[in-house]
VEXGUMI-456151 format. One line per 3 residues: number of its first residue (from 1); their letters; for each residue x, y, z of C-alpha. Coordinates in nm, 2 decimals, always signed. Example, Ala and Ser with C-alpha at 12.3 -4.5 7.8 and 13.67 -1.06 7.14 Angstrom:
REM residues 2
1	as	+1.23/-0.45/+0.78; +1.37/-0.11/+0.71
//
This chain:
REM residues 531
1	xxx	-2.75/-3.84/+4.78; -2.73/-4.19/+4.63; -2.88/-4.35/+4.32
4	xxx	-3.02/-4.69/+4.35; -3.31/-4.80/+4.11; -3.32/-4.50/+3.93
7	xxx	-3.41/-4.30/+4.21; -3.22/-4.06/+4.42; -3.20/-4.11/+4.81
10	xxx	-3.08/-3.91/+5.07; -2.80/-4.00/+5.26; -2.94/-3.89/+5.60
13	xxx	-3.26/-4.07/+5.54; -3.08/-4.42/+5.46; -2.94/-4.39/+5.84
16	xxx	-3.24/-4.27/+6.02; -3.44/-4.55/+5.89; -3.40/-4.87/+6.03
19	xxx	-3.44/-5.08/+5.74; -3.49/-4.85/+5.49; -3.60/-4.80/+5.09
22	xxx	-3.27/-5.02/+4.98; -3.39/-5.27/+5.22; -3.10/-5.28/+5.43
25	xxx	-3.00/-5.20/+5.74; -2.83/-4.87/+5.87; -2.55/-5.07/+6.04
28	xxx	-2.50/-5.26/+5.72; -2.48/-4.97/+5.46; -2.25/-4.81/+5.69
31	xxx	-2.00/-5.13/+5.70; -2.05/-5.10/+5.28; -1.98/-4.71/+5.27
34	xxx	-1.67/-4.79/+5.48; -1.51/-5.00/+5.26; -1.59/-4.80/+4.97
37	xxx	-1.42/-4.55/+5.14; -1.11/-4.75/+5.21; -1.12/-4.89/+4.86
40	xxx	-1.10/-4.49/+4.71; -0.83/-4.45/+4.96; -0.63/-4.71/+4.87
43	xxx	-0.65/-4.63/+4.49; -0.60/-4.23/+4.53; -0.28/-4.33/+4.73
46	xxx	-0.22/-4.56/+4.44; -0.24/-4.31/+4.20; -0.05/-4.00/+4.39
49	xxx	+0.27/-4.27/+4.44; +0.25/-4.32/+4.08; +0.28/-3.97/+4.02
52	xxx	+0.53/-3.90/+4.24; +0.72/-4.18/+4.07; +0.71/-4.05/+3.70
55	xxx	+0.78/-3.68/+3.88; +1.07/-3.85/+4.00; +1.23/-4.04/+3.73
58	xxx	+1.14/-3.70/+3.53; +1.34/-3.52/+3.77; +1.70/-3.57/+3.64
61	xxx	+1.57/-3.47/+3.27; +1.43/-3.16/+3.40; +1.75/-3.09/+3.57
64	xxx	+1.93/-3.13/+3.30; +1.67/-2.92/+3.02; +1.73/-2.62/+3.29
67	xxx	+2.08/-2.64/+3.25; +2.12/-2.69/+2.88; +1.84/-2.40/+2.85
70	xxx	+2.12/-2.20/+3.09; +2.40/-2.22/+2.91; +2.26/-2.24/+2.52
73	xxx	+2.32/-1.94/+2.32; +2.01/-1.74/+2.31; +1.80/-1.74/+1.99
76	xxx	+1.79/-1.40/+1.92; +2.21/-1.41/+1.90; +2.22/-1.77/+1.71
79	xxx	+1.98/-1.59/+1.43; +2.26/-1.39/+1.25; +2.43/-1.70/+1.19
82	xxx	+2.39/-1.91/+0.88; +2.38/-2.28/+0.90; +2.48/-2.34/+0.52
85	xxx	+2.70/-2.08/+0.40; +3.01/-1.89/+0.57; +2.96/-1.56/+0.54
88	xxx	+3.22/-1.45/+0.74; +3.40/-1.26/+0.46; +3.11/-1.02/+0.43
91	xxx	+3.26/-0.67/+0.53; +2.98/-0.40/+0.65; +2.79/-0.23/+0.42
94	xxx	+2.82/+0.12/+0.58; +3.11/+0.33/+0.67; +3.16/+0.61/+0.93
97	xxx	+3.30/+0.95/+0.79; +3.24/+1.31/+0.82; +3.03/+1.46/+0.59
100	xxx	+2.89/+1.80/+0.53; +2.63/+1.78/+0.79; +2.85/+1.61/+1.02
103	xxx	+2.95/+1.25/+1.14; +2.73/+0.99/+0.89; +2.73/+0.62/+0.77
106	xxx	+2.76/+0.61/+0.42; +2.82/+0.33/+0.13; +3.19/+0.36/+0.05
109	xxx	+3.32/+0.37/-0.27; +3.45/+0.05/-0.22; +3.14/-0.09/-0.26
112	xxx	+3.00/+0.08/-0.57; +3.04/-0.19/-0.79; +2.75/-0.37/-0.64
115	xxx	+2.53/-0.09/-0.48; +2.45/+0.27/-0.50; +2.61/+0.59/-0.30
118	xxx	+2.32/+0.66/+0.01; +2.44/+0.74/+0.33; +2.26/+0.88/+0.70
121	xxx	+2.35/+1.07/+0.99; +2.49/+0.92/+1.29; +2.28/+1.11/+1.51
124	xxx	+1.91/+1.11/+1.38; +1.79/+1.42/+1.43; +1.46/+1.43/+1.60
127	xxx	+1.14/+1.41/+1.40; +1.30/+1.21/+1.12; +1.15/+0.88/+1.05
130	xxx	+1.42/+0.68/+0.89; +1.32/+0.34/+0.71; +1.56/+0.10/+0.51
133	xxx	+1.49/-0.09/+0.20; +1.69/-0.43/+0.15; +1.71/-0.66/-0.14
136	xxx	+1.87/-0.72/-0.47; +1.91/-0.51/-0.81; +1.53/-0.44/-0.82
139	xxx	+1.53/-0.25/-0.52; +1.85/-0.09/-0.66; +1.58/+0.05/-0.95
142	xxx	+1.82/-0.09/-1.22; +1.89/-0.09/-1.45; +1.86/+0.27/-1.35
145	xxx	+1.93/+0.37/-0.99; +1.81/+0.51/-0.67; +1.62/+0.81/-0.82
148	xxx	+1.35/+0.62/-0.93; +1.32/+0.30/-0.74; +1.09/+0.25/-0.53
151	xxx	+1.22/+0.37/-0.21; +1.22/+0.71/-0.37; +0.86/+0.70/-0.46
154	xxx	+0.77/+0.56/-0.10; +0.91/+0.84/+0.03; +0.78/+1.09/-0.17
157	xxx	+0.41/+0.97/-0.09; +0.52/+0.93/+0.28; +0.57/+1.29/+0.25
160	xxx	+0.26/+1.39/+0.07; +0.06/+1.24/+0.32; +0.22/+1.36/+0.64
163	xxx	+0.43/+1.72/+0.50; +0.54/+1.83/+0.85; +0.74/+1.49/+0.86
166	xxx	+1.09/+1.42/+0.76; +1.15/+1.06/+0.61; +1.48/+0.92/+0.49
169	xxx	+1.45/+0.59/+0.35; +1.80/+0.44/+0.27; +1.83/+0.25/-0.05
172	xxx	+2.07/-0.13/+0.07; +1.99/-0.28/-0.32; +2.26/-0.53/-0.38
175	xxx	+2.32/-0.60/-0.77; +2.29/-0.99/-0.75; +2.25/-0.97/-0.39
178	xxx	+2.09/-1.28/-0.28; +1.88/-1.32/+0.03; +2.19/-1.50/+0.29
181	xxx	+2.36/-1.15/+0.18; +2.08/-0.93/+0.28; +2.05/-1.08/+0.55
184	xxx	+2.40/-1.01/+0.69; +2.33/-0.66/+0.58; +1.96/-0.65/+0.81
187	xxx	+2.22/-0.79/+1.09; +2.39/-0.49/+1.03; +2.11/-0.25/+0.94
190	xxx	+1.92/-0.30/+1.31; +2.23/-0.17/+1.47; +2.13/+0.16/+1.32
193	xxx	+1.78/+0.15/+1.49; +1.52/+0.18/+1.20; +1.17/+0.33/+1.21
196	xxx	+1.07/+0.05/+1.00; +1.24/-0.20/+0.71; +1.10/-0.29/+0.38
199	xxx	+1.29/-0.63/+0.24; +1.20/-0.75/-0.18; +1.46/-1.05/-0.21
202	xxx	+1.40/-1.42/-0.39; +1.53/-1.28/-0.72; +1.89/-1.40/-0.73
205	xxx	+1.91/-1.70/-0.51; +2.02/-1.92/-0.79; +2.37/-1.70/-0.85
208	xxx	+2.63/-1.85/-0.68; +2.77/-2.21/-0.66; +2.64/-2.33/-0.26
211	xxx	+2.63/-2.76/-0.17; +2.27/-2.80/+0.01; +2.34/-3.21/+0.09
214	xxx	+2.23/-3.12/+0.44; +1.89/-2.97/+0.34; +1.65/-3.21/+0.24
217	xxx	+1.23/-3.24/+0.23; +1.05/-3.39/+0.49; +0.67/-3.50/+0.52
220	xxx	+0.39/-3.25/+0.73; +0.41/-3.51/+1.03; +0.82/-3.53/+1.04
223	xxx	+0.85/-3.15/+0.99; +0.58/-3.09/+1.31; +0.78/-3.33/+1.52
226	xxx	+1.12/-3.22/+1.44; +0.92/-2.84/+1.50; +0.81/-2.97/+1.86
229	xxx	+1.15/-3.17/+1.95; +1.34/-2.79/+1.83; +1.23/-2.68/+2.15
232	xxx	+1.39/-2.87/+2.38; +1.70/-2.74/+2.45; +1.88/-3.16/+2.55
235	xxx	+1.73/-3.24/+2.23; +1.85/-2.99/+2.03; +2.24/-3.06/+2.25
238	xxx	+2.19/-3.41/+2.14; +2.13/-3.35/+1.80; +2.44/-3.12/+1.73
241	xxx	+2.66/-3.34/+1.93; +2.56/-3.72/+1.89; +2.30/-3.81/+1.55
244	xxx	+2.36/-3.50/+1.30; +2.76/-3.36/+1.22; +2.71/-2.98/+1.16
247	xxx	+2.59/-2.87/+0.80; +2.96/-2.79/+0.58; +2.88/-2.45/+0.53
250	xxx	+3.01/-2.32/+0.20; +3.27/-2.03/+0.25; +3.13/-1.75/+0.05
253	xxx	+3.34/-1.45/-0.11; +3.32/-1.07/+0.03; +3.13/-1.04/-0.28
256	xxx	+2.91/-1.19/-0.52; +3.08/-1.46/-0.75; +2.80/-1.49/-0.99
259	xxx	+2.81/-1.79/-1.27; +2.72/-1.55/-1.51; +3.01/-1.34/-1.43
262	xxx	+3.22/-1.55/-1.58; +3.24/-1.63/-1.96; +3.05/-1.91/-2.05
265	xxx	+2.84/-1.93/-1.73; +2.56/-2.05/-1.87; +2.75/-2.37/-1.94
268	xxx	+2.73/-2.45/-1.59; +2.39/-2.45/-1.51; +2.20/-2.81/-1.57
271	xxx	+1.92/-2.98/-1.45; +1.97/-3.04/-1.08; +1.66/-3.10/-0.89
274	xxx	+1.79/-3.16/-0.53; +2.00/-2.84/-0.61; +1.74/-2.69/-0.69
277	xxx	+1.54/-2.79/-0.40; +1.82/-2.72/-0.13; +1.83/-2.36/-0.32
280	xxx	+1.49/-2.29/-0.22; +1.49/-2.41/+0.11; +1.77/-2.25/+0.23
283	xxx	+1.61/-1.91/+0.11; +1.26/-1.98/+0.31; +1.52/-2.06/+0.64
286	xxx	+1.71/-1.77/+0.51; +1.33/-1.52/+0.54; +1.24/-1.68/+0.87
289	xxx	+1.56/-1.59/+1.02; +1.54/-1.21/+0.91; +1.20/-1.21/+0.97
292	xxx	+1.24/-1.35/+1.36; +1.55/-1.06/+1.39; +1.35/-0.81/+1.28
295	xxx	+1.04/-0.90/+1.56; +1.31/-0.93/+1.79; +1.41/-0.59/+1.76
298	xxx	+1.06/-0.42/+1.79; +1.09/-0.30/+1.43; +0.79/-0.26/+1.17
301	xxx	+0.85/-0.50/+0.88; +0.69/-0.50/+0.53; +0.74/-0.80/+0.26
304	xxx	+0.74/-0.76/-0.10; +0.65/-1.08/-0.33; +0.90/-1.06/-0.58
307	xxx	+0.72/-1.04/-0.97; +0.88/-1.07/-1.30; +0.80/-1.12/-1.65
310	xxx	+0.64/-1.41/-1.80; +0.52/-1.31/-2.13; +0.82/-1.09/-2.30
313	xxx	+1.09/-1.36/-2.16; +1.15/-1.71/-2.26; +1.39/-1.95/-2.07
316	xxx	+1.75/-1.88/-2.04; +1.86/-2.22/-2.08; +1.68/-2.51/-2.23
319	xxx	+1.80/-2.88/-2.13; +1.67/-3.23/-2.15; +1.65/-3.44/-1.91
322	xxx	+1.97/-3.56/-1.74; +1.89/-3.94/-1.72; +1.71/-3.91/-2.02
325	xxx	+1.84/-4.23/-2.31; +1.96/-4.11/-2.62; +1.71/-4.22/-2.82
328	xxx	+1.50/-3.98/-2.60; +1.75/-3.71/-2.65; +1.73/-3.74/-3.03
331	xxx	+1.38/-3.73/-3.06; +1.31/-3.45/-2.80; +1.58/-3.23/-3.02
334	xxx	+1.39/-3.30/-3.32; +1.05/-3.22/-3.18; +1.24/-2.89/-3.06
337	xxx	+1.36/-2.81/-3.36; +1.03/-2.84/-3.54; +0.88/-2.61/-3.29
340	xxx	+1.08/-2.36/-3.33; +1.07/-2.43/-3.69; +0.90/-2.07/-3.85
343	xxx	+0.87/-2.20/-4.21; +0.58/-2.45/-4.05; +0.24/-2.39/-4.00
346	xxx	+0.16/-2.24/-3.67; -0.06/-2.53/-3.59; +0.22/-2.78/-3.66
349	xxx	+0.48/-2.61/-3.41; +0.23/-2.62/-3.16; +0.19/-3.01/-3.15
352	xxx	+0.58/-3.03/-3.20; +0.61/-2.83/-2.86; +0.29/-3.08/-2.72
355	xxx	+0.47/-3.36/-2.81; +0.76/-3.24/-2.59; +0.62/-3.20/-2.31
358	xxx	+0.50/-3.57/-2.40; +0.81/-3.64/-2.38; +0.93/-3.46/-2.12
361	xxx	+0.69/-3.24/-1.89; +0.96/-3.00/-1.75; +1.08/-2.86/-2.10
364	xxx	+1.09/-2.52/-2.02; +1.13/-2.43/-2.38; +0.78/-2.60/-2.52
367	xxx	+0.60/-2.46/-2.21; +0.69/-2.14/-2.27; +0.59/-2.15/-2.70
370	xxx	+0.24/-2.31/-2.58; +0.19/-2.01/-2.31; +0.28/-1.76/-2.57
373	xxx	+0.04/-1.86/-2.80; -0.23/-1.91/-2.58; -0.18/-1.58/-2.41
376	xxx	-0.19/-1.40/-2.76; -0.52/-1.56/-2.83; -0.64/-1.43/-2.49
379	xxx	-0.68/-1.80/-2.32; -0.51/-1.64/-1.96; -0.55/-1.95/-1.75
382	xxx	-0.41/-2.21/-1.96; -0.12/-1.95/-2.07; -0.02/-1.86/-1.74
385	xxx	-0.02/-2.25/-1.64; +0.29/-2.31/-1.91; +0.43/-1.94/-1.85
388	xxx	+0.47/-1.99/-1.48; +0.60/-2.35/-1.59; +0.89/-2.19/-1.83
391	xxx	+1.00/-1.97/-1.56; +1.00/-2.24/-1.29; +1.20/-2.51/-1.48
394	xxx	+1.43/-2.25/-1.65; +1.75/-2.43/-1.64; +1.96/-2.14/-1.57
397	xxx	+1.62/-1.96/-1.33; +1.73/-1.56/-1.27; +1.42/-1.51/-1.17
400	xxx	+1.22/-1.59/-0.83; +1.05/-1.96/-0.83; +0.68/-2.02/-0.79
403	xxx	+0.81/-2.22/-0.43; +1.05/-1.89/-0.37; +0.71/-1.70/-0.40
406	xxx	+0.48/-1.95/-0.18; +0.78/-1.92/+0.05; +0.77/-1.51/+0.09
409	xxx	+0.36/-1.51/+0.15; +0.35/-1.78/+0.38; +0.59/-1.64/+0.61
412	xxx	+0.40/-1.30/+0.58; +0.09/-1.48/+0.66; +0.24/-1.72/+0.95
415	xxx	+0.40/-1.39/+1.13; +0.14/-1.16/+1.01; +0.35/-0.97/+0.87
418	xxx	+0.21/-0.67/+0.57; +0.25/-0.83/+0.23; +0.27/-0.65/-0.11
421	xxx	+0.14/-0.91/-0.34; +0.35/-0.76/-0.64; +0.28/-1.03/-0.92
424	xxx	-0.08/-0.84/-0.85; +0.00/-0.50/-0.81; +0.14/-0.55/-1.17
427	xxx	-0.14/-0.67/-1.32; -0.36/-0.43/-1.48; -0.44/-0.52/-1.82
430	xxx	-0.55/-0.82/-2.04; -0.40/-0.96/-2.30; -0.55/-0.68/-2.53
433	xxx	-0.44/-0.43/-2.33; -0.76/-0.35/-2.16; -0.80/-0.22/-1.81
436	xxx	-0.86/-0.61/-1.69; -0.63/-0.85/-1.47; -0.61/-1.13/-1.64
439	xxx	-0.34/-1.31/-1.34; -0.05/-1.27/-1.54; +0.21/-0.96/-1.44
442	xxx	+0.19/-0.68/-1.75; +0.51/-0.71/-1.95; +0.48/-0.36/-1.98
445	xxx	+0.59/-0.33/-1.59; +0.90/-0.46/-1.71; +1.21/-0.33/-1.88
448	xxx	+1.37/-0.70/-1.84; +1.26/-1.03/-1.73; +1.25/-0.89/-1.35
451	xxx	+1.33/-0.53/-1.29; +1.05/-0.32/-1.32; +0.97/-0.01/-1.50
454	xxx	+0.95/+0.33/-1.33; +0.56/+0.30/-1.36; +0.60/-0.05/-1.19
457	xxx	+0.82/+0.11/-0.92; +0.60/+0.41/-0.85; +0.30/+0.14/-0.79
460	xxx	+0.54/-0.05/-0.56; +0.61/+0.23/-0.32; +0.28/+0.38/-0.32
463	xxx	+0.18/+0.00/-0.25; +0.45/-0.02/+0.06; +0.28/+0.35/+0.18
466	xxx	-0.05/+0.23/+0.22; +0.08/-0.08/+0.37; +0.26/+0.17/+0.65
469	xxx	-0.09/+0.36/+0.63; -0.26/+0.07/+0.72; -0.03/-0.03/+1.03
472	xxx	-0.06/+0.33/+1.17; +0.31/+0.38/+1.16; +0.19/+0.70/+0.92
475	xxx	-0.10/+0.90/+0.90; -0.36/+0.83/+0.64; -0.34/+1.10/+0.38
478	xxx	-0.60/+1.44/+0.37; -0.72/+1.57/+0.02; -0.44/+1.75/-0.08
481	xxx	-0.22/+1.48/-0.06; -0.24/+1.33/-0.41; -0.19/+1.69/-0.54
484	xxx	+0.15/+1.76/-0.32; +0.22/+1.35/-0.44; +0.16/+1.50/-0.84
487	xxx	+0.40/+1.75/-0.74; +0.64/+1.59/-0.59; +0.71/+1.32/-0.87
490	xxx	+0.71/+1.60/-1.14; +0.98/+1.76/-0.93; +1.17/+1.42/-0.90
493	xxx	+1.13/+1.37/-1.27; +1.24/+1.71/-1.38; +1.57/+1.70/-1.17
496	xxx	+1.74/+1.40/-1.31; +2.07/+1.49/-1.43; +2.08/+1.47/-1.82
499	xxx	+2.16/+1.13/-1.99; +2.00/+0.94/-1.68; +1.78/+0.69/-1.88
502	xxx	+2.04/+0.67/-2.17; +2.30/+0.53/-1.91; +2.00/+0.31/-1.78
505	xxx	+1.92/+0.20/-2.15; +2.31/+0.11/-2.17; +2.32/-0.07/-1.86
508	xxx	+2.03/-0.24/-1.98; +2.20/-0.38/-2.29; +2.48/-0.53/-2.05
511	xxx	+2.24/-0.71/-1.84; +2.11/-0.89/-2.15; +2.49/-1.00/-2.23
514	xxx	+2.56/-1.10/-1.88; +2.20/-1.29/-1.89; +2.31/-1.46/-2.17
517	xxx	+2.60/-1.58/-1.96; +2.85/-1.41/-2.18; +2.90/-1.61/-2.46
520	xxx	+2.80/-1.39/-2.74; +2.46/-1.59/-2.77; +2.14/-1.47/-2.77
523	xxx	+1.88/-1.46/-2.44; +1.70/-1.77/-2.66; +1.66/-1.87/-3.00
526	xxx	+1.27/-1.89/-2.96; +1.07/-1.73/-3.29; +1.05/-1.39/-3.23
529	xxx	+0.70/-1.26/-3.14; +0.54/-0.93/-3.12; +0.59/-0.75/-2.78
//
């Protein structure tokens, strides 16, 4: 069919018809539809040695991808390895010994300075479902231990909803732990094939001295580019060998070397932004890593947002600016000094601590005064605006950043992995104490500015249940199961050895010294408020 002055022809009635409706001949229009046809000839040969000329050119590139891609160390194997910190120091966490009920891995005594006993059986026997829980001091349930963290009370509901069950679930809490040392301890952890791994970290990444001069922020576009160019194995080959020398990983200790444990600690913490920065970022490269072995080896995976107080605890360390004049200096301490002043009007220490942040937006001090007051007078949003600001530019930060937070949720969401949104799960009540989140964490979750209560624990692993619920890795429980639950934490409760929250309280009074790096000083000389 042809087209010719908007109407359609066809082609068998051009030819029959000696001079026909385009007013040509059939001798002529064949002559033209000859040389249309050499002309699209010409130009598909055109085009097909074009093509084979990029294939060719492309075919040395290609031959060398395959071979890069051949010999590279697979991804799965590079994963355990951190780019930023040596960790070869790290010994295993478990040991393997006879025990009562036969050969077992246990936590030796070696390492009871930093973690709690809990052991397993070489050999699971068959039925048992056997999950680990990985992370830092919280997950430990200090300042009290194992008995009621939240591993305990996971298992306990695991058990109330499916009775003819067995499940162990081994407690790996780290004191100070932070998450490049967890994640050595997952390496070793999937070598003991789980049922399933829970992993609350983000807590104590700000512990130890690490350089981060090879971690730095780039834009959306660079970071998609460099995503995209990561996959090609001659880029990547280039990259290590030619443009980038290798990150100077920091040799870490074959145990934590905290700041803090060392008198006057807090004297070396200042304001470092890029430190801070690099900090961050190696922790979100730190989760994606765990989170991509964990995938790797089939396993089920659950994520816990790490939460901690914002309204009982003020800043650990208060610092102005380092490139700050000293006329600025002067007049920021003064303004300081008159908020905490409690002989003025309440009024005039709140401009004081306005005038600060004037001054200098990032005073963790003057946010934290202004949040107080304005969560006492029941204004939520604005008071969780300068809370969430005092714990974020804390100059000495022990607890998980709002970016540490963001990093934690994201991955969850990106790998769709189950999340336990914690900060929420620990919001119950107002200001007033009334049944009603207000988007702030309860301080009465909290025994401390992070670890939480037993109450906060039990609504963690009941939390982490559901989650397992939910991704029919457990049955869903019947109507008797919040009864055998009831029973089950009074018989928990009931058996703790005598003294066991009097050694807790104890231990608690430590951490406060230790927080307050040691040097006989107080957590902050803030005005004292009511609880």
């Amino acid at each position: 069919m042809i087209a010719a002055g908007g109407k359609h022809i066809e082609f068998r009635d051009v030819l029959e018809s000696p001079r026909n409706q385009l007013g040509i001949c059939s001798d002529e229009l064949v002559v033209k539809l000859c040389r249309m046809s050499q002309f699209s000839d010409r130009r598909s040969r055109l085009w097909l040695m074009r093509t084979l000329a990029v294939a060719l050119s492309l075919t040395p590139l290609i031959v060398v991808e395959l071979i890069f891609r051949s010999i590279e160390t697979p991804v799965e194997e590079a994963l355990d390895r951190d780019p930023l910190v040596d960790l070869s120091q790290l010994k295993p966490l478990f040991e393997r010994n006879e025990g009562a009920s036969g050969e077992c891995w246990e936590i030796p005594e070696s390492r009871l300075n930093f973690f709690r006993p809990d052991s397993f059986l070489a050999e699971k026997p068959a039925g048992l479902r056997r999950i680990f829980v990985l992370g830092g001091s919280t997950v430990q349930g200090r300042p009290y231990a194992i008995e009621t963290a939240f591993s305990t009370w996971l298992r306990l509901r695991l058990e109330a909803n499916q009775p003819q069950t067995r499940f162990e679930v081994v407690n790996c809490g780290g004191i100070s732990y932070a998450s490049y040392r967890v994640a050595k301890i997952l390496d070793e952890v999937l070598e003991h094939k789980p049922d399933a791994i829970v992993i609350y970290t983000g807590h104590n990444e700000f512990l130890e001295d690490r350089e981060y001069a090879e971690v730095r922020e780039m834009g959306a576009l660079r970071r998609s580019v460099a995503t995209v160019a990561g996959e090609i194995a001659t880029v990547r080959w280039i990259r290590r060998a030619l443009l980038e020398p290798p990150p100077q990983q920091r040799l870490m200790p074959g145990e934590v070397d905290a700041r803090l444990d060392h008198r006057g600690g807090l004297d070396r913490y200042h304001r470092d932004e890029q430190w801070k920065t690099g900090v961050e970022r190696h922790f979100e490269l730190t989760l994606q890593r765990m989170v991509q072995r964990v995938h790797a080896a089939g396993v089920p995976l659950v994520l816990c947002v790490p939460a901690s107080d914002l309204v009982r605890t003020p800043p650990f360390k208060v610092e102005p600016p380092a490139d700050s004049s000293d006329q600025s200096r002067r007049e920021l301490a003064d303004l300081w000094e008159r908020a905490r002043d409690v002989d003025i009007s309440e009024a005039d220490r709140i401009q004081a601590a306005e005038d600060c942040l004037a001054i200098d937006p990032k005073h963790a001090g003057a946010h934290y005064l202004l949040g107080r007051n304005l969560f006492e007078r029941g204004e939520a949003n604005a008071a969780r605006s300068h809370l969430t600001s005092a714990r974020d530019h804390d100059v000495c930060p022990l607890r998980a950043t709002a970016s540490i937070m963001r990093s934690v949720a994201n991955v969850a969401t990106e790998q769709q992995i189950p999340l336990i949104m914690t900060p929420e799960l620990l919001d119950q009540r107002d200001w007033l104490g009334q049944r009603r989140p207000d988007g702030i964490p309860d301080p009465g979750f909290f025994v401390d500015h992070l670890h939480p209560s037993v109450s906060g624990h039990q609504r963690i692993g009941e939390a982490i249940a559901d989650a397992l619920v939910a991704m029919d890795w457990v049955r869903q429980g019947d109507d008797e199961s919040d009864r055998r639950y009831a029973e089950l934490v009074e018989q928990q409760m009931s058996g703790l050895k005598p003294g066991y929250f009097a050694r807790g309280r104890q231990r608690l009074e430590g951490l406060r010294q230790w927080a307050a790096g040691r040097t006989g000083q107080e957590l902050s000389d803030l005005p004292p408020s009511a609880p």
